[in-house]
C-alpha positions in Angstrom: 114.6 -22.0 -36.2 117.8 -22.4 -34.1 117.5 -24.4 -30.5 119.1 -22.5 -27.7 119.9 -24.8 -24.7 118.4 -24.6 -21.6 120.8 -22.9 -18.7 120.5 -21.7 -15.5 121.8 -17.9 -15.3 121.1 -17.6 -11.3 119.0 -19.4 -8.6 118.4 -18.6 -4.9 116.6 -19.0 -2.1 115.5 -16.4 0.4 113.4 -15.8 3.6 111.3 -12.8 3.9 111.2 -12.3 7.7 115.1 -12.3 7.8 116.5 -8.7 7.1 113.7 -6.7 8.1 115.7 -3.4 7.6 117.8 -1.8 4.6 121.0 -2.4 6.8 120.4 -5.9 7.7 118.5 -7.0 3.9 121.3 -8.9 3.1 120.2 -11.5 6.0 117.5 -12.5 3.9 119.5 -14.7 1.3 119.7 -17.8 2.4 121.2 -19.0 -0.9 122.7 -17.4 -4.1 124.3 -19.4 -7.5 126.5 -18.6 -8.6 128.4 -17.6 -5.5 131.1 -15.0 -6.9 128.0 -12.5 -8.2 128.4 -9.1 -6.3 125.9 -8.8 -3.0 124.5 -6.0 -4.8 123.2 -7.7 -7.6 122.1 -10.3 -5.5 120.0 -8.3 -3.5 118.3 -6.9 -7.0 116.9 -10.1 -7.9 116.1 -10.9 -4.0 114.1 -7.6 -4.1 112.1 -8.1 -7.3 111.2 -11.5 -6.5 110.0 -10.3 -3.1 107.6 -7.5 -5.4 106.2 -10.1 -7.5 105.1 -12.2 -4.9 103.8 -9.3 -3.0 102.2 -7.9 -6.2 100.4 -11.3 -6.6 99.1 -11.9 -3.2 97.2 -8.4 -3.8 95.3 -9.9 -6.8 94.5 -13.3 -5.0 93.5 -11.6 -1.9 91.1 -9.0 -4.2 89.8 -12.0 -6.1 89.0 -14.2 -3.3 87.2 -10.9 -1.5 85.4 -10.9 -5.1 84.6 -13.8 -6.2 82.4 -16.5 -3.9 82.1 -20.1 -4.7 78.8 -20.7 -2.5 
C-alpha cells in the first residue's frame, strides 16, 4: 500500500457573531489559506463548518437533557 503525504488543502478561522446577514457573511472570516481561493468558495467551507458545529451542539444539548449522571 502506497503512503500519501500529509497536506494541508485549506485552513481558516472564523467568528460566528460577525456577519450576521447574507450581505455582510463574508465578515465572518477572520482567516482563509490559501489566500488567492475565490470568496465564494471560501464562504462554502465557512458555511459547512458553521452546520457541523450547529448540528452537533443539537446532539450534545439532547444528550445532556437525556442522560443524568446523579
Amino acid at each position: 500500500m502506497d503512503r500519501v503525504p500529509a497536506g494541508l488543502s485549506s485552513f481558516f478561522i472564523y467568528n460566528p457573531l460577525y456577519g450576521p446577514t447574507d450581505e455582510t457573511e463574508h465578515e465572518k472570516l477572520l482567516f482563509y489559506y490559501p489566500p488567492d481561493t475565490p470568496l465564494d468558495q471560501k464562504l462554502k467551507y465557512v458555511g459547512l463548518s458553521e452546520a457541523m458545529v450547529n448540528f452537533t451542539r443539537y446532539f450534545r444539548f439532547f444528550f445532556k437533557k437525556k442522560i443524568s449522571l446523579k
